[in-house]
PDBQT receptor file of N, H, CA, C and O in Angstrom, charges set to zero:
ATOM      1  N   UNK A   1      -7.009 -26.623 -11.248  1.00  0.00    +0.000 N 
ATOM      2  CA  UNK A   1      -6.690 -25.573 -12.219  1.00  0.00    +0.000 C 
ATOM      3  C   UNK A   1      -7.153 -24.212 -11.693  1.00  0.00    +0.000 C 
ATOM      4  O   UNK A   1      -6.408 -23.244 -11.540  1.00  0.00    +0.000 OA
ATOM      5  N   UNK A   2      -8.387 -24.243 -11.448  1.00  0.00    +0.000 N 
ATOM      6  H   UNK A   2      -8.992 -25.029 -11.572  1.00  0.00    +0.000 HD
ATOM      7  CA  UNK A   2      -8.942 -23.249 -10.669  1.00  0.00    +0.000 C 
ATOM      8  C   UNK A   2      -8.228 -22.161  -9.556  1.00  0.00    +0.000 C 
ATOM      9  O   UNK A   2      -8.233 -20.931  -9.528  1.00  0.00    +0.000 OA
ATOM     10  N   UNK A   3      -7.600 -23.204  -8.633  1.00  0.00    +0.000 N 
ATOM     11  H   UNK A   3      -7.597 -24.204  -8.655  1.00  0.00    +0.000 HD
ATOM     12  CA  UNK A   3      -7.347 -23.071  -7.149  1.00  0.00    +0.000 C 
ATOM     13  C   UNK A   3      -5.763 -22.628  -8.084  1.00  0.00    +0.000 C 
ATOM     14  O   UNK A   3      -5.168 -21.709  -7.520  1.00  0.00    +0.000 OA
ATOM     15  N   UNK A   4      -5.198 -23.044  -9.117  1.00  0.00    +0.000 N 
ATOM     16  H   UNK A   4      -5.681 -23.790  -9.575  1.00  0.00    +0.000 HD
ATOM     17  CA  UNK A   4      -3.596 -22.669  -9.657  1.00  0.00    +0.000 C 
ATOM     18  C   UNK A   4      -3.722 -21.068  -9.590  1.00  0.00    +0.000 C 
ATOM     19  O   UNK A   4      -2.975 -20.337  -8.941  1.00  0.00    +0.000 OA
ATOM     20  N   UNK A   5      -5.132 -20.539 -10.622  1.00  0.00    +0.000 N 
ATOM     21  H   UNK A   5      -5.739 -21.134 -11.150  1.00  0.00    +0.000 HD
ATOM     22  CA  UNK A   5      -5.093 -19.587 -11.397  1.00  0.00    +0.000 C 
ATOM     23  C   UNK A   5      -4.941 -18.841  -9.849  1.00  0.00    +0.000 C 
ATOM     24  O   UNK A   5      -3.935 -18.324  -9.364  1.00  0.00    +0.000 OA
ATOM     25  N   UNK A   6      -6.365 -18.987  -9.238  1.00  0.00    +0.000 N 
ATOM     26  H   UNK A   6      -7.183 -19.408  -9.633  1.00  0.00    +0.000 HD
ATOM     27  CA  UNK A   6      -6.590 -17.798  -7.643  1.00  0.00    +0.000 C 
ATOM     28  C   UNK A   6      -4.943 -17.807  -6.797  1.00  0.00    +0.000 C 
ATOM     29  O   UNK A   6      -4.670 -16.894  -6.018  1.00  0.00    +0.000 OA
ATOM     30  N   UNK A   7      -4.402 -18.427  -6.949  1.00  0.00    +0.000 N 
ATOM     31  H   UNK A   7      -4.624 -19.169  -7.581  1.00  0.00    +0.000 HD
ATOM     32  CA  UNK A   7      -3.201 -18.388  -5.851  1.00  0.00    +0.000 C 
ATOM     33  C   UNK A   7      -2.022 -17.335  -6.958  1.00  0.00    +0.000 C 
ATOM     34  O   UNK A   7      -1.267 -16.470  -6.514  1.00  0.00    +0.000 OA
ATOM     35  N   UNK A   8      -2.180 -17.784  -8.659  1.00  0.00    +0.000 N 
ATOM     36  H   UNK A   8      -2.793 -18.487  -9.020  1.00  0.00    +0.000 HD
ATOM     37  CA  UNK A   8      -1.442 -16.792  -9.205  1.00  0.00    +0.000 C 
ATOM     38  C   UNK A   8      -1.720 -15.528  -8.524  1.00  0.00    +0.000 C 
ATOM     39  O   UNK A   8      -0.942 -14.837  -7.866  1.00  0.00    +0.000 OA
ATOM     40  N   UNK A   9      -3.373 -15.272  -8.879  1.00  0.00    +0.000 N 
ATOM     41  H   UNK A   9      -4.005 -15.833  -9.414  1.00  0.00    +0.000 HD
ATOM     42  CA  UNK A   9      -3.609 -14.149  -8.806  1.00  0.00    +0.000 C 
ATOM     43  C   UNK A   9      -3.707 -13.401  -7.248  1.00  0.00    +0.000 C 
ATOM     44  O   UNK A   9      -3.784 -12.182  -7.094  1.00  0.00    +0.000 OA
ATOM     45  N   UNK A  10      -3.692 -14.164  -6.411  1.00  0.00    +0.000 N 
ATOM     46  H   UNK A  10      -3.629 -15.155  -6.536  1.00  0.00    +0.000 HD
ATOM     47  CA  UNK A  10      -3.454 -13.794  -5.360  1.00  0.00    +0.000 C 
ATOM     48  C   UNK A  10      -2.293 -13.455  -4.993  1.00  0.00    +0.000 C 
ATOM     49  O   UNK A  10      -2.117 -12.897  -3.910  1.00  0.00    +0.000 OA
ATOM     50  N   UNK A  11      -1.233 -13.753  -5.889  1.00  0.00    +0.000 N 
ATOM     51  H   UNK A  11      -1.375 -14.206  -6.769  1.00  0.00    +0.000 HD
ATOM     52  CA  UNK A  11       0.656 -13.630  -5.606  1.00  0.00    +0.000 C 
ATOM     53  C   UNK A  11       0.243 -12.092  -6.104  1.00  0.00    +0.000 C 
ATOM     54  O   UNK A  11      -0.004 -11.241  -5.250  1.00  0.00    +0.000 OA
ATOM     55  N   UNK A  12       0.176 -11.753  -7.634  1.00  0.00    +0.000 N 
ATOM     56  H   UNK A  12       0.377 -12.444  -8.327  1.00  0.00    +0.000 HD
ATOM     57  CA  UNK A  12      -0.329 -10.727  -8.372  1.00  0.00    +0.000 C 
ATOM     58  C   UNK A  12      -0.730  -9.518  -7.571  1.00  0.00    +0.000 C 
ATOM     59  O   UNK A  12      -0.120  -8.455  -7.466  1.00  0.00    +0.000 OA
ATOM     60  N   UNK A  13      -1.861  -9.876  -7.030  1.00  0.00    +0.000 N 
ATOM     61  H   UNK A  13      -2.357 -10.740  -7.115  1.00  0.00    +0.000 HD
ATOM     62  CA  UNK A  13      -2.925  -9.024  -6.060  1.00  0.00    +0.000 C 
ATOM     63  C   UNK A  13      -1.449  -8.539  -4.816  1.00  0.00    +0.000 C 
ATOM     64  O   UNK A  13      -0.492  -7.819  -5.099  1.00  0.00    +0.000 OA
ATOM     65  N   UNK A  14      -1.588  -8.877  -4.147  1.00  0.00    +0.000 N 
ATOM     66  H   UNK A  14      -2.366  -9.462  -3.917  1.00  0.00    +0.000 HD
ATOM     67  CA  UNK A  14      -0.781  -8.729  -2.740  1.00  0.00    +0.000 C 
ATOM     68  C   UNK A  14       0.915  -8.015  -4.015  1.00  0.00    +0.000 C 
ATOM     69  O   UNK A  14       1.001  -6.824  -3.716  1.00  0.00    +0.000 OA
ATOM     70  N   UNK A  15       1.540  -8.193  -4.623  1.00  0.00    +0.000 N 
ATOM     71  H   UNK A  15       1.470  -9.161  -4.866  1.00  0.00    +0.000 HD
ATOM     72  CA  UNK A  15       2.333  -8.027  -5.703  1.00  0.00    +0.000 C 
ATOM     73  C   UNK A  15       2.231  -6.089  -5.781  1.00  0.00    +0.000 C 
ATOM     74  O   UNK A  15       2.858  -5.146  -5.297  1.00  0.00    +0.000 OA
ATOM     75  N   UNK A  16       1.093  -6.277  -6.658  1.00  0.00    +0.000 N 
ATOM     76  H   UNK A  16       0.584  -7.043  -7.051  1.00  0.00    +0.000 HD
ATOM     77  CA  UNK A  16       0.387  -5.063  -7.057  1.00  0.00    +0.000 C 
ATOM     78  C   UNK A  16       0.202  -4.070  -5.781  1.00  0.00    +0.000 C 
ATOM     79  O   UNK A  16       0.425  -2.888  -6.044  1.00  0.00    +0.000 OA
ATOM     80  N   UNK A  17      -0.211  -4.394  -4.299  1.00  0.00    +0.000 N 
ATOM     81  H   UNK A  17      -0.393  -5.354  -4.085  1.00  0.00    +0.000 HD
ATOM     82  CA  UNK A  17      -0.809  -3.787  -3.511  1.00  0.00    +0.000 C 
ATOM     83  C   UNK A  17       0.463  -2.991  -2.807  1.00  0.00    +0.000 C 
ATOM     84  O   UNK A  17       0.613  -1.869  -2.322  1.00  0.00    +0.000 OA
ATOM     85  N   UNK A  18       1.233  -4.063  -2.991  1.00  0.00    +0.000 N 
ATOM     86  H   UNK A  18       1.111  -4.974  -3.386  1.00  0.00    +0.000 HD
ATOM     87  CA  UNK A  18       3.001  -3.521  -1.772  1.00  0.00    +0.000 C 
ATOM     88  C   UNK A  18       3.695  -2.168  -3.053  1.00  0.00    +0.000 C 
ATOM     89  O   UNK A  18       4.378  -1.218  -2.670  1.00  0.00    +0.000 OA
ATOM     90  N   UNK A  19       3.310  -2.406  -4.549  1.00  0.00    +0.000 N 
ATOM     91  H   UNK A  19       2.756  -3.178  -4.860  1.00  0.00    +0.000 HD
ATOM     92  CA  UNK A  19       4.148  -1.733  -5.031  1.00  0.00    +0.000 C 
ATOM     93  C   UNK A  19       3.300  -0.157  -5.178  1.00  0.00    +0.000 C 
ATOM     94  O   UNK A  19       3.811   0.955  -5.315  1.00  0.00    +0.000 OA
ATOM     95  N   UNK A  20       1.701  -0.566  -5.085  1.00  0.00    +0.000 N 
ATOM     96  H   UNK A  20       1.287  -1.469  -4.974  1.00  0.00    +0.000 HD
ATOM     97  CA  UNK A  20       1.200   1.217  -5.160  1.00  0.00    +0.000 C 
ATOM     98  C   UNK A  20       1.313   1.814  -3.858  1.00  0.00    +0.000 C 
ATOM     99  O   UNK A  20       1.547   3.023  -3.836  1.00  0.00    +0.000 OA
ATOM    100  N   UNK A  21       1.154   1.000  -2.408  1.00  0.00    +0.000 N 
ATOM    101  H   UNK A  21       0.965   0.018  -2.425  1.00  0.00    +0.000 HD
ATOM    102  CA  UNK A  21       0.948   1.757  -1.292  1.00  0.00    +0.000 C 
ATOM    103  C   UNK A  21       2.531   2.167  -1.069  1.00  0.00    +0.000 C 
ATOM    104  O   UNK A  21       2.821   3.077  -0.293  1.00  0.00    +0.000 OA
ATOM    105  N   UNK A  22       3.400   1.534  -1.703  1.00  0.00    +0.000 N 
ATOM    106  H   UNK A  22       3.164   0.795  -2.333  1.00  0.00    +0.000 HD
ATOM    107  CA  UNK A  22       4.780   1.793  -1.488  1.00  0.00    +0.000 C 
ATOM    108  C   UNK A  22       4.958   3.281  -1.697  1.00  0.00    +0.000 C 
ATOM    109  O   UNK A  22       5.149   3.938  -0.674  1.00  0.00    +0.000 OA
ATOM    110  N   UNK A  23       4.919   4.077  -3.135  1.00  0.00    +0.000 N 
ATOM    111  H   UNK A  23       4.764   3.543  -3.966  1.00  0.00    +0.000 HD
ATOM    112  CA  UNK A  23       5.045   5.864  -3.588  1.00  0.00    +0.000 C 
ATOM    113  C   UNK A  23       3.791   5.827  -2.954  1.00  0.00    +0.000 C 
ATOM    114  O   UNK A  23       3.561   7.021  -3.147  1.00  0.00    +0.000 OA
ATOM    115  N   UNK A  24       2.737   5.416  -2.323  1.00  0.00    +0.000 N 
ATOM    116  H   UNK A  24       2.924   4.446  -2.166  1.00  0.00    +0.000 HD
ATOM    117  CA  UNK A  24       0.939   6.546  -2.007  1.00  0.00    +0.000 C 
ATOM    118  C   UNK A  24       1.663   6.943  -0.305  1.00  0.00    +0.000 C 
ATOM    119  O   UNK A  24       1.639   8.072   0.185  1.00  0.00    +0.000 OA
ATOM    120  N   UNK A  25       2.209   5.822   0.304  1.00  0.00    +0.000 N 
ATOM    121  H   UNK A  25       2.228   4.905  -0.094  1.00  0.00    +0.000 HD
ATOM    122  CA  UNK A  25       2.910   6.242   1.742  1.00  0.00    +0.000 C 
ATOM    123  C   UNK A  25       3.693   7.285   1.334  1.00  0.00    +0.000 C 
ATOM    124  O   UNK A  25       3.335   8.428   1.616  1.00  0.00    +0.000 OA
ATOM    125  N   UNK A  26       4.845   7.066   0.632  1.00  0.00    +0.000 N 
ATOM    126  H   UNK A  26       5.137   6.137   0.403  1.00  0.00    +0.000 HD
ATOM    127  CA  UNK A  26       5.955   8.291   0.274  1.00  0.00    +0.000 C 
ATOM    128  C   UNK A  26       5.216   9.297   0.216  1.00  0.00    +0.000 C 
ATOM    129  O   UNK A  26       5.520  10.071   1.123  1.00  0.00    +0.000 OA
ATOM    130  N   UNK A  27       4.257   9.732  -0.505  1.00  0.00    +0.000 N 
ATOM    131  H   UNK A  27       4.010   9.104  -1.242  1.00  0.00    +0.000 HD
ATOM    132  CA  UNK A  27       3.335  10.886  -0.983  1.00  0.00    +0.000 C 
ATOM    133  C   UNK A  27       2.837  11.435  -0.010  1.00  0.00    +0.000 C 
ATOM    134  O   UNK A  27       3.106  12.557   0.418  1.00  0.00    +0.000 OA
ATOM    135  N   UNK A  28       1.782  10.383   0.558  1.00  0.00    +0.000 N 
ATOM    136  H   UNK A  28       1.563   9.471   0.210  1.00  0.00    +0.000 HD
ATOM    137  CA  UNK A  28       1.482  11.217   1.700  1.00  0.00    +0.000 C 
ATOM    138  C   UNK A  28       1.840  11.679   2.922  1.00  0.00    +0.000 C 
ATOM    139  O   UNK A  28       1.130  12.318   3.698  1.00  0.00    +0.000 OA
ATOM    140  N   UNK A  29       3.534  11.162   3.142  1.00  0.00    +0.000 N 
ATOM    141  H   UNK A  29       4.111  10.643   2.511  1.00  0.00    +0.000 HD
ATOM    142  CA  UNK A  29       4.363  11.688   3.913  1.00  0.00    +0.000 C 
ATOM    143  C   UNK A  29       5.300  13.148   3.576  1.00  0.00    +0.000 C 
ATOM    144  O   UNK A  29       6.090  13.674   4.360  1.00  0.00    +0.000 OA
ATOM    145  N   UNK A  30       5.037  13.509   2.500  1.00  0.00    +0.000 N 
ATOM    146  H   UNK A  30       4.396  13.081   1.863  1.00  0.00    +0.000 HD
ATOM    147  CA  UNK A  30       5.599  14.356   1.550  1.00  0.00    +0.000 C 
ATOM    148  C   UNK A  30       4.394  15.249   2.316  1.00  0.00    +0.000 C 
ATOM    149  O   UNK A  30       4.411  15.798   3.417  1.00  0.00    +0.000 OA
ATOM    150  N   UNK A  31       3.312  15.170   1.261  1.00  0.00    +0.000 N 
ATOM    151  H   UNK A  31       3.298  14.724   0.367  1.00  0.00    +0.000 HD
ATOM    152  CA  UNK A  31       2.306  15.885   1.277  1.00  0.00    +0.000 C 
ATOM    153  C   UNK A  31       1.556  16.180   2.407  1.00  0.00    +0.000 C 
ATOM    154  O   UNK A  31       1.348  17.358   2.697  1.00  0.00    +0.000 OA
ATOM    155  N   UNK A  32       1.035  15.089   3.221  1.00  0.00    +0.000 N 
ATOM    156  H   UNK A  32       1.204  14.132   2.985  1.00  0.00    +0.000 HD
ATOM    157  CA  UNK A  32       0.288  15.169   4.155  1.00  0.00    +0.000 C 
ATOM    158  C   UNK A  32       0.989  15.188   5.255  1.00  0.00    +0.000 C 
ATOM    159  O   UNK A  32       0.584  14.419   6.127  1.00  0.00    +0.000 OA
ATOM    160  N   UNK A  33       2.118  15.962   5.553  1.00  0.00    +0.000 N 
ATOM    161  H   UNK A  33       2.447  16.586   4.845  1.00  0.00    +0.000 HD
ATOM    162  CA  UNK A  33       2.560  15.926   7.201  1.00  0.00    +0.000 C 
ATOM    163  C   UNK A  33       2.007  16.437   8.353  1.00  0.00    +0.000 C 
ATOM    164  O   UNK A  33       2.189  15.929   9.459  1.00  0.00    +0.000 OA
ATOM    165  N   UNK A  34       1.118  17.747   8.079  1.00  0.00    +0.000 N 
ATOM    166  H   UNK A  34       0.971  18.159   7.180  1.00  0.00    +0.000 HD
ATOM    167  CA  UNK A  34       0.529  18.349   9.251  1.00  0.00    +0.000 C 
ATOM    168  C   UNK A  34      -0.648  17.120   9.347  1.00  0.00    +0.000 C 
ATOM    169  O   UNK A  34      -0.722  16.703  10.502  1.00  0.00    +0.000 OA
ATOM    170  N   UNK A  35      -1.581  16.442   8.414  1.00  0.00    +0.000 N 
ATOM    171  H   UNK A  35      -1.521  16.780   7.475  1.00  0.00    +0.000 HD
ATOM    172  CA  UNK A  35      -2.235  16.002   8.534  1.00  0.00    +0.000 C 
ATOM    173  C   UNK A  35      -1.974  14.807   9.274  1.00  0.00    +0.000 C 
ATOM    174  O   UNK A  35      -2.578  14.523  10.308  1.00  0.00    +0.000 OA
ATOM    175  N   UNK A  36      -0.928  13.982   8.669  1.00  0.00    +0.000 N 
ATOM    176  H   UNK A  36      -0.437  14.212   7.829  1.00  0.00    +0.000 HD
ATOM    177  CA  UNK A  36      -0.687  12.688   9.730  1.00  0.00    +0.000 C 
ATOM    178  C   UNK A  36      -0.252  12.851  11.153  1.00  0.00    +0.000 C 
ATOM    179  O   UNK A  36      -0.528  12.140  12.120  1.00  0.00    +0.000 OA
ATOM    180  N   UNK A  37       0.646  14.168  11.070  1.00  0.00    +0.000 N 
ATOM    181  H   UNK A  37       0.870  14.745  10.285  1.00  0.00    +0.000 HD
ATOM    182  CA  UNK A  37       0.802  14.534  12.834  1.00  0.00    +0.000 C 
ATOM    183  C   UNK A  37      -0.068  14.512  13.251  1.00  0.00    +0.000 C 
ATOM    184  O   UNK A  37      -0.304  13.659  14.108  1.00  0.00    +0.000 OA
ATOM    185  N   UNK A  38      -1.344  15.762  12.738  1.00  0.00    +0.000 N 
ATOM    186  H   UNK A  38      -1.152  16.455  12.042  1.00  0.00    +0.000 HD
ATOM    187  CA  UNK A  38      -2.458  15.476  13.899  1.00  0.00    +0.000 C 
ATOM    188  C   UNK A  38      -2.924  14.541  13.890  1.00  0.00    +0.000 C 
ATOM    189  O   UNK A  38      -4.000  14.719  14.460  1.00  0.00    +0.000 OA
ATOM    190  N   UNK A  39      -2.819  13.212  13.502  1.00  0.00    +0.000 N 
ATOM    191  H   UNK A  39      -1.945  13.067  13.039  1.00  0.00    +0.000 HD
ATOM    192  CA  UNK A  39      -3.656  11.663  13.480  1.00  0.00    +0.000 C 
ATOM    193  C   UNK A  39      -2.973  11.195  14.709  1.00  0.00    +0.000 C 
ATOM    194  O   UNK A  39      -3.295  10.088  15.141  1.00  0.00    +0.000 OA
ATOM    195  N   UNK A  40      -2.069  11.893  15.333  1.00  0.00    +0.000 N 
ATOM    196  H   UNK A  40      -1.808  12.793  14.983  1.00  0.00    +0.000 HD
ATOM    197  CA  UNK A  40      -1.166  10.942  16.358  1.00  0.00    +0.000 C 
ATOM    198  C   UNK A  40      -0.088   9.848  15.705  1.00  0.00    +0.000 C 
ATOM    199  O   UNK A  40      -0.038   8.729  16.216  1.00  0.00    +0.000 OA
ATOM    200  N   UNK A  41       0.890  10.217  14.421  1.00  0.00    +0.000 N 
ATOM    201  H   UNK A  41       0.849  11.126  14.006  1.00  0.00    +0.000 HD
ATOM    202  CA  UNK A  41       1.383   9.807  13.585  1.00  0.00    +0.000 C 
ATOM    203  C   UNK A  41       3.101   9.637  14.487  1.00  0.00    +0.000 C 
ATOM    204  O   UNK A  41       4.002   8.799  14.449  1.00  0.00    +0.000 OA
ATOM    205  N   UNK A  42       2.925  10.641  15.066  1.00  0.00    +0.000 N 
ATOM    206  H   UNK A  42       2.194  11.323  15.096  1.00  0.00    +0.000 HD
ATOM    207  CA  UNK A  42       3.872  10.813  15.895  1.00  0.00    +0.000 C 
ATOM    208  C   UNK A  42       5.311  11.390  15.052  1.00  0.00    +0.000 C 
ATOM    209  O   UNK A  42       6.306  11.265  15.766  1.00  0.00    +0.000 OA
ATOM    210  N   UNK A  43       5.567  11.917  13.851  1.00  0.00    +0.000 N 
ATOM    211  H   UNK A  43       4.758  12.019  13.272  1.00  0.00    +0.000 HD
ATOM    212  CA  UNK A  43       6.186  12.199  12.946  1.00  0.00    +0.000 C 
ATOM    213  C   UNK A  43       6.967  13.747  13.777  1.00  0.00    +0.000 C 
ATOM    214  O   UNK A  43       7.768  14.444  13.155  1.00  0.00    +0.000 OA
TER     215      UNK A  43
């Protein structure tokens, strides 16, 4: 039962993670371009 719930929540987790870094990348490609160039972003 245990090991059911952690694997939900692990679908959930990883779920959750693809859909905020999804618009925070957009954003900070928006926003932060001089900044990621100079990271060697190669943009």
């Amino acid at each position: 039962m245990l090991r059911a719930i952690a694997d939900v929540l692990r679908q959930i987790g990883s779920a959750v993670a693809t859909v905020v870094t999804l618009p925070f990348r957009a954003v900070a490609r928006l926003f932060g371009g001089a900044s990621s160039t100079a990271r060697g972003h190669g943009a």
